[in-house]
N, C-alpha and C positions, 0 to 999 in steps of 0.2 A: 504494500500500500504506500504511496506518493504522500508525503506530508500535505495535508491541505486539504484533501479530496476524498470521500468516502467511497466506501467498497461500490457503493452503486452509481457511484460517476462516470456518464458515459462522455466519448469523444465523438466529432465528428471526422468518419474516416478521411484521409488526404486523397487527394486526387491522384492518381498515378499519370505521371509526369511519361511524357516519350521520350527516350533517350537516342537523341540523335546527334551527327556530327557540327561542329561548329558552323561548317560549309551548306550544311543544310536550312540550322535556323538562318542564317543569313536571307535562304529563297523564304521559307516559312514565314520571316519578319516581313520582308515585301509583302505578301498576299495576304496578310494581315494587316498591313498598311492599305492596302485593297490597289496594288500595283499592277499595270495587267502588261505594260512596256516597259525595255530593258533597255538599254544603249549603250555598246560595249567593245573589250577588244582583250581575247583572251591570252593571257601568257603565263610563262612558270609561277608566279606565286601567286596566281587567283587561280588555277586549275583547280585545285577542290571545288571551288564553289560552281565553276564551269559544268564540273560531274556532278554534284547536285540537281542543278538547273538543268540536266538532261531528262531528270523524271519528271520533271515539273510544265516540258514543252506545251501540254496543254493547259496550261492554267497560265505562263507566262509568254508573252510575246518577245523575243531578244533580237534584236536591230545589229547585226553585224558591219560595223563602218568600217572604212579605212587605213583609218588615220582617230589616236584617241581625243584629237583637241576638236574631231566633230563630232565624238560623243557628247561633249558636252556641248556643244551647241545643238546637234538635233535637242538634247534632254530641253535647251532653251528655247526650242520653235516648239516642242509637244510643252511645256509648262505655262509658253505665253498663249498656245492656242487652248489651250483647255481650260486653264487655272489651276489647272494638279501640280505637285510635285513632280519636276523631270528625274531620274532614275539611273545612273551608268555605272560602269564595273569594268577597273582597268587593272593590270598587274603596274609591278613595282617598280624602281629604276624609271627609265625611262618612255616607261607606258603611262605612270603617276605624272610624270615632269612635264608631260605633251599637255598635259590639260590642263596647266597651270593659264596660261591665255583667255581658256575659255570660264576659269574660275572666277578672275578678275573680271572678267566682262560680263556674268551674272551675278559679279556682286556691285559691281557699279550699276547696274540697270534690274537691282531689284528682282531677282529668280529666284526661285526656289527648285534647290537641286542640291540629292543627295547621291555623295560619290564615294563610292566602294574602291579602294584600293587596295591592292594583295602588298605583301608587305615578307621581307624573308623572314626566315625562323629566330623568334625571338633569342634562342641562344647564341644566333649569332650576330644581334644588333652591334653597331659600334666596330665592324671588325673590318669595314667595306667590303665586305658578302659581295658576289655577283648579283648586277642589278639590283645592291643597299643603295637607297638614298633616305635621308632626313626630312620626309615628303612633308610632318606635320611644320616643323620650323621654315621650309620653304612657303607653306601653304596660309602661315599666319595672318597672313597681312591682305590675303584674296579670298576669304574664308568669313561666313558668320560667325561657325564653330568648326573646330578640328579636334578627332581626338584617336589613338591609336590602342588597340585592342590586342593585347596579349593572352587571354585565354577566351575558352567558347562560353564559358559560362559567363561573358560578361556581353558577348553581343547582341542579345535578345535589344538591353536594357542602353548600347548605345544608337541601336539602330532607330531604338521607339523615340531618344531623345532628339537622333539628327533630324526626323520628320516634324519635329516638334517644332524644333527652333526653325528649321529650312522655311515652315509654313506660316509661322505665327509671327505678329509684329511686321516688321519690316522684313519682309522675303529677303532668301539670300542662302546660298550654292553652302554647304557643308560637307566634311569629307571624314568618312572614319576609315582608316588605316587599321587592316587584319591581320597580323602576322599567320606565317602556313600553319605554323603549330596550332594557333587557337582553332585554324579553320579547319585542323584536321580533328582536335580533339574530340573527347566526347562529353555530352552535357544533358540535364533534365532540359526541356525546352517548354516555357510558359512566356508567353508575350502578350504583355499591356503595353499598349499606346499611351501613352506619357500627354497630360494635359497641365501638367503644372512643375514647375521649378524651381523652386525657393530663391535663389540668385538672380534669375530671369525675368524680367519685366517687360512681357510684351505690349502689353496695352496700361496706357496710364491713366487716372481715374480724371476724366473731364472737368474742368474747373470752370462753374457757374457762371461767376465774375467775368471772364472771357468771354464767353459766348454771348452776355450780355453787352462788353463793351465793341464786341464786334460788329452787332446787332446795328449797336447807337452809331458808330461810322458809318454802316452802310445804309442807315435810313437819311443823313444829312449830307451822306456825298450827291454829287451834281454830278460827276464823271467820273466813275468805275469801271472799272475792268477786272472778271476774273480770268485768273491764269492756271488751266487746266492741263494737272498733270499725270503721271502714271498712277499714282497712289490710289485715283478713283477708278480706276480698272481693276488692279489688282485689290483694293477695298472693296471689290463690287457695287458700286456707291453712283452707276450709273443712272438710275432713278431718282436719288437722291438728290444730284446733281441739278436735273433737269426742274425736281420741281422747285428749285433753292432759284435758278437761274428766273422759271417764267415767274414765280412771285414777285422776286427784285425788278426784272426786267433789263438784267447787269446784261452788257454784251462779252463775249467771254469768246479768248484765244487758247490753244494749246500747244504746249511743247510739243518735240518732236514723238514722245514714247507717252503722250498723253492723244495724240491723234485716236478716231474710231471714238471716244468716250464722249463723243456730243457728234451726230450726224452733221455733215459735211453741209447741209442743205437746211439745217436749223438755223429761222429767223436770227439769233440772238449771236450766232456763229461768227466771225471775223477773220479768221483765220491763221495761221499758226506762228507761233512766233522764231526768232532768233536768226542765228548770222544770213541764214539764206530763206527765212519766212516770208511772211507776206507784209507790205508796205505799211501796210493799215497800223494792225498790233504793234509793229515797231515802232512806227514813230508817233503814234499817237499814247504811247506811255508819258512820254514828257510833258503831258497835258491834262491826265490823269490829276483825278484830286484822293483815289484810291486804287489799291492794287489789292486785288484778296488771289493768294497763292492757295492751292487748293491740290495736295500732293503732290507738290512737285516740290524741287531742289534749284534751287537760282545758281546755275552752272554757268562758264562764261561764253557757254554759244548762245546762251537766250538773253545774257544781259549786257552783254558786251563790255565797257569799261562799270563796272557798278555803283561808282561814285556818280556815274549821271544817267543813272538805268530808274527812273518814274520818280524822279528829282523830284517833282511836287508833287509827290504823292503819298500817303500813309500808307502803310501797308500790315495788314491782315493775311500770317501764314497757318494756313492748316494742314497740321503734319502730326505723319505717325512717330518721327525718330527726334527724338530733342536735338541730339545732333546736327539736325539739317536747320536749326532755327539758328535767326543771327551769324551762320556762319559767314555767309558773304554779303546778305543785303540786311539790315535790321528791321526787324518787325514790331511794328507798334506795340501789336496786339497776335502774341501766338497763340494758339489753341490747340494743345496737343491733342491725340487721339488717331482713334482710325475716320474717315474722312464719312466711314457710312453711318458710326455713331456723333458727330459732329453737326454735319451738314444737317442734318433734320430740325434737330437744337435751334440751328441758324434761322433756318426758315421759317422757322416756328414765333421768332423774335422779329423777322425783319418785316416792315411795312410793306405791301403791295405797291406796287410803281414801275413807272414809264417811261424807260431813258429814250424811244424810241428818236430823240433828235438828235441826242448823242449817239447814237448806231448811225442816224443818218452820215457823222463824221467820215464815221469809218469806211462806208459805202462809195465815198467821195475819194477816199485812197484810191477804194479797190479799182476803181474806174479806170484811176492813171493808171494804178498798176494793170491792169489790162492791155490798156493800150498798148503802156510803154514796154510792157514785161511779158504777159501771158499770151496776147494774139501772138507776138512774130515767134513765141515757142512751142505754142501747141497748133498754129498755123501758118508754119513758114511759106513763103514763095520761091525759094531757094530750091536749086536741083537735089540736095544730099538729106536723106531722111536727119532728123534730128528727134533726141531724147523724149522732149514733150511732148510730142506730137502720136510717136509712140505709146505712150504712158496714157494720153488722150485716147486714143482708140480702141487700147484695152482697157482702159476703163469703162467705156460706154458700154462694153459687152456682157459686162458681168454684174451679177445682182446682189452676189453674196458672197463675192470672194476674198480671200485670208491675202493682203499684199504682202511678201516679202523682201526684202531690201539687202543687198550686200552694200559695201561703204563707197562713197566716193560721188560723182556726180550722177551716174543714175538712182543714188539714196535722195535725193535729195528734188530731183524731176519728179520722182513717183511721187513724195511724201507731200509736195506741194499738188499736183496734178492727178492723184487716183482721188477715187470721190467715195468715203466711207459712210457705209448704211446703217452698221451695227456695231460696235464694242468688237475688242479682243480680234481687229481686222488688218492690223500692220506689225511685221515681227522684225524688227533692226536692230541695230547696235549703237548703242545711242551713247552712252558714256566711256568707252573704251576705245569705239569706233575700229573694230575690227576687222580689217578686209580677208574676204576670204568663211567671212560668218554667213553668208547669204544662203549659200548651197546645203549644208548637212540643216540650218535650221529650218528650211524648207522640208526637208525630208520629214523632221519633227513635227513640223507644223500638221503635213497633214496625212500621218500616221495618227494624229491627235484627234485631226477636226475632220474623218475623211469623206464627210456628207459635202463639207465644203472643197469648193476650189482653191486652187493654191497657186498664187503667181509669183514667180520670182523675177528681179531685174538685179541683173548683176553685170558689169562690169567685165571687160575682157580682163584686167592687171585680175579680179577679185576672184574671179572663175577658176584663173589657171594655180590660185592658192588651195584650191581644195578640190580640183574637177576630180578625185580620185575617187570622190563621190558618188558619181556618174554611175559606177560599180554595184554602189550600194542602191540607189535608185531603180537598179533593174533586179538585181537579186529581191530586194523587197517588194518590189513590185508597187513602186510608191507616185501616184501621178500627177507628177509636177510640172506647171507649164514652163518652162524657164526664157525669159528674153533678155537673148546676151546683147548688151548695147557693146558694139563693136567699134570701137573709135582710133585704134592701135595704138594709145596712148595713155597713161596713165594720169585721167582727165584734169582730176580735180588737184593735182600735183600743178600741173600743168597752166590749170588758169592761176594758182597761187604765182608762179612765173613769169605768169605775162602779166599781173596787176603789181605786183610790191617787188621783183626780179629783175625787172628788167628785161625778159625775155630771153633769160639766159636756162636755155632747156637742156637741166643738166639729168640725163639718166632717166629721163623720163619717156623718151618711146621706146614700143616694144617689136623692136626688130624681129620680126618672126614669121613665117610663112605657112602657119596653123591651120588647119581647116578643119574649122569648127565640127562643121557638119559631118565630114569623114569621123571626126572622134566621138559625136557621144555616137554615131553609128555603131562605131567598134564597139562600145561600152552596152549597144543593146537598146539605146533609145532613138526612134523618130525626132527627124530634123529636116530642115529646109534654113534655106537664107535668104533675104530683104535686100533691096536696096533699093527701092519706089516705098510710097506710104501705099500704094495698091499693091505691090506683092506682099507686103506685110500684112493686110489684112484677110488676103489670100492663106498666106501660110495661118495665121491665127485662127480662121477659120477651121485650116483642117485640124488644127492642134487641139480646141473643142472640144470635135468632134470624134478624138484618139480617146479610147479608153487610159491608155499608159501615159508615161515621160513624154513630153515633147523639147523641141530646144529651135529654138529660131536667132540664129546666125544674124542679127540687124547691123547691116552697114552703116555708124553715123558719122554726121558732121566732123571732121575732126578739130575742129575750132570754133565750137559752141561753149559758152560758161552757166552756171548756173546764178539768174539773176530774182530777185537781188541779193547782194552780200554787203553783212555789215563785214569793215575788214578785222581783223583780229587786231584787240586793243582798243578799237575805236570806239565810239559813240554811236547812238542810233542814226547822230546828225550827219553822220562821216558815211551812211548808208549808201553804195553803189545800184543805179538801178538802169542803166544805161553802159554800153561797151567803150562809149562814146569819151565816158568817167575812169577808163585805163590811166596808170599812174606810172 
């Protein structure tokens, strides 16, 4: 008899635990996570988990790439198209190190992605083992969280916390590092999803005061503008937004990765802002009598020199990470939070009204900007197709398609000229500005969303950094429209060159006698090539109409720039919107 407890004290019996390998709860933690895609690249120190994942084929979907740095970017086309958790699983050495690129570019642009790394056998850490590297200490600084796992009994419990933290708060890429040993060992296996963490503060408790004093500026401003950013995407705060907007009657711009979260065609809409936005937003901040930031980060492509970025205006930030307040522009009045429990608050305080004269302002832009900027791009008189024009005509065709974007001057044609209907409808690289990101997060994209169409515009220089893709595109059987804007030059280099260089084009064409169409052929996918805006539409049509890949070869302009541009450093005033304004 137990001290304490009489002879007729009963227990409740324990559960009988499965005893399975380390390698296995790994797959068991994902599909408890309810993960049904993988994105991956096997090698010696994640092979356990490799052989797990072989029983598992039907219950998990696994994406064999490349190249490991577009595992982590498909993970970032399937996380922005869905809203899920992106998923990858890379070995050690230099399968870990490839994906360092793609870490930092979903943690600058806010993803959520958790990344599996194999790791040698913990007895021989520290001894530079074959393909040892110190992935967490390399990973510190491009990571939400990092953390490295040395037995199997402890993976259940960091796998449940990487989705935890990867999802909650301010999204953002984590990576827990497996040594073989734990993945090989053995363990009881029980998984709970982790909802709370004592150290972790993801959500901060709303402060009344705020919302009220936000309230009081936005009912006695005369000229407002809100500036719409990713945060109401990834906050799902799309709704929220709209009815915060038609109560005020604020007219509102968005950043580049805050595009799709207010329809393209909504009254109150203006258009997007920073170095290559639209006329209106930009210069009509300096005239602002408020700015209400609404998820977004005041980066210096949208505000240019920040000492004269809405000079007269007060400004109102709504943001999930404290971090992001006062860092670069000061805010009156901050209000922490997620944007979907905020904004409702707001609207709930703010008076009914009609800036409708002050829109008319901005409309007064767009005009010149039309003229001066939008006709001669998206309808040139010139014999050689150009970007906009391009970007113009697939857009007209599509009703419901996901835009994807590699970096460079075709990022920045589409992002101004595709015409978004719904939320979670354009996937770029917005903070890192990664070329070569266009291609695998297409793949993700619409592996993710595959009801939806999926366009990509990418870049001859952006293409041949990943076309290895092309591979995986057909083995997955994934069907991506892709249009290469073909210019044989490394554009956006290039106009940087001819505006602030002098024209000194150093390294920037791309000498090479490629054909296109011959290569993704080889690689398995339908192709054709452009060079009229009628054979382009010709070929677009049959690309439709392709169940698979397509890839359209578009000959442009080679001496097009993307206008307008504020120049780097400058002010809104110093705004470029004419070729005519070369320096």
């Amino acid at each position: 008899m137990i001290s304490g407890f009489s002879d007729t004290t009963t227990t409740q019996p324990q559960k009988e635990l499965p005893r399975i390998t380390g390698s296995e709860a790994v797959i068991r933690s994902f599909i408890a996570e309810g993960v049904e895609t993988i994105f991956g690249y096997p090698g010696g120190a994640i092979i356990p988990v490799y052989n797990a994942l072989y029983d598992y084929r039907d219950q998990l979907n696994h994406i064999l790439v490349r190249h490991e740095q577009c595992a982590i970017h498909a993970a970032q086309g399937f996380a922005r198209a869905t809203g899920k958790t992106g998923v990858c699983i890379v070995t050690s050495g230099p399968g870990a190190t490839n994906t360092v690129t793609g870490l930092a570019d979903a943690m600058l642009d806010s993803t959520p992605i958790v990344l599996i790394s194999g790791q040698v056998a913990s007895s021989t850490l520290g001894t530079d083992a074959f393909q040892e590297i110190n992935f967490i200490e390399i990973t510190n600084s491009v990571t939400k969280w990092n953390c490295q796992v040395k037995r199997a009994e402890d993976i259940p419990e960091a796998i449940a916390k990487a989705f935890y933290i990867a999802s909650s708060g301010r999204p953002g890429p984590v990576v827990v590092d497996i040594t073989k040993d734990a993945q090989n060992g053995m363990m009881e296996f029980e998984y709970k999803p982790m909802k709370f963490i004592r150290s972790y503060i993801p959500h901060h408790t709303i402060d009344n005061d705020q919302i009220l004093e936000a309230a009081r500026l936005i009912n006695l401003s005369r000229k407002p503008m809100a500036l719409i950013g990713q945060g109401v995407i990834l906050g799902g705060a799309e709704q929220e937004l709209k009815e915060f907007l038609e109560k005020s009657g604020i007219p509102a711009a968005s950043t580049l990765l805050g595009l799709s979260a207010l329809p393209t065609d909504h009254p109150q809409y203006v258009g997007m802002l920073g170095m290559h936005g639209n006329y209106g937003p930009n210069i009509k901040n300096r005239d602002c009598d408020l700015l209400i930031a609404i998820g977004m980060r005041f980066d210096d492509r949208v505000t240019g020199d920040p000492t004269k970025f809405g000079i007269n205006a007060k400004v109102i930030h709504l943001e999930i990470d404290p971090a992001e307040v006062n860092k670069i522009v000061y805010a009156d009045v901050p209000v922490l939070g997620d944007v979907k429990r905020t904004l409702p608050l707001l609207t709930e305080k703010v008076t009914p009204n009609d800036h409708s004269a002050w829109i008319d302002e901005f409309r007064v832009c767009a005009n010149i900007e039309r003229e001066d900027v939008i006709e001669p791009a998206i309808a040139p008189r010139g014999a050689h197709l150009r970007m906009g024009e391009v970007v113009d005509a697939v857009s007209k065709e599509f009703d419901d398609a996901i835009l994807v974007t590699d970096v460079g001057q075709q990022q920045m044609f589409a992002s101004r000229y595709f015409r978004f209907k719904r939320s979670r409808s354009i996937i770029t690289s917005g903070g890192l500005g990664t070329m070569g990101f266009g291609l695998p997060a297409a793949i993700g994209a619409k592996i993710g969303a595959p009801e939806r169409d999926v366009c990509l515009f990418v870049g001859d220089g952006g293409l041949q950094m990943t076309l290895q893709e092309l591979g995986t595109i057909f083995q997955s059987e994934v069907g991506v429209k892709i249009i290469l804007m073909n210019n044989g030059y490394l554009g956006m280099v290039r106009q940087w060159q001819t505006l602030f260089f002098g024209k000194r084009y150093s390294s920037t064409i791309l000498e090479r006698k490629t054909d296109f169409v011959k290569l993704a052929e080889a690689f398995g996918a339908k192709a054709a090539r452009a060079e009229t805006i009628e054979e382009f539409e010709t070929a677009f049509k049959k690309a439709m109409a392709h169940d698979g890949p397509y890839l359209i070869d578009t000959l442009i302009e080679k001496d097009e720039f993307v206008l307008p541009m504020l120049p780097p450093g400058g002010s809104m005033d110093d705004i470029i919107t004419t070729k005519a304004q070369e320096v």
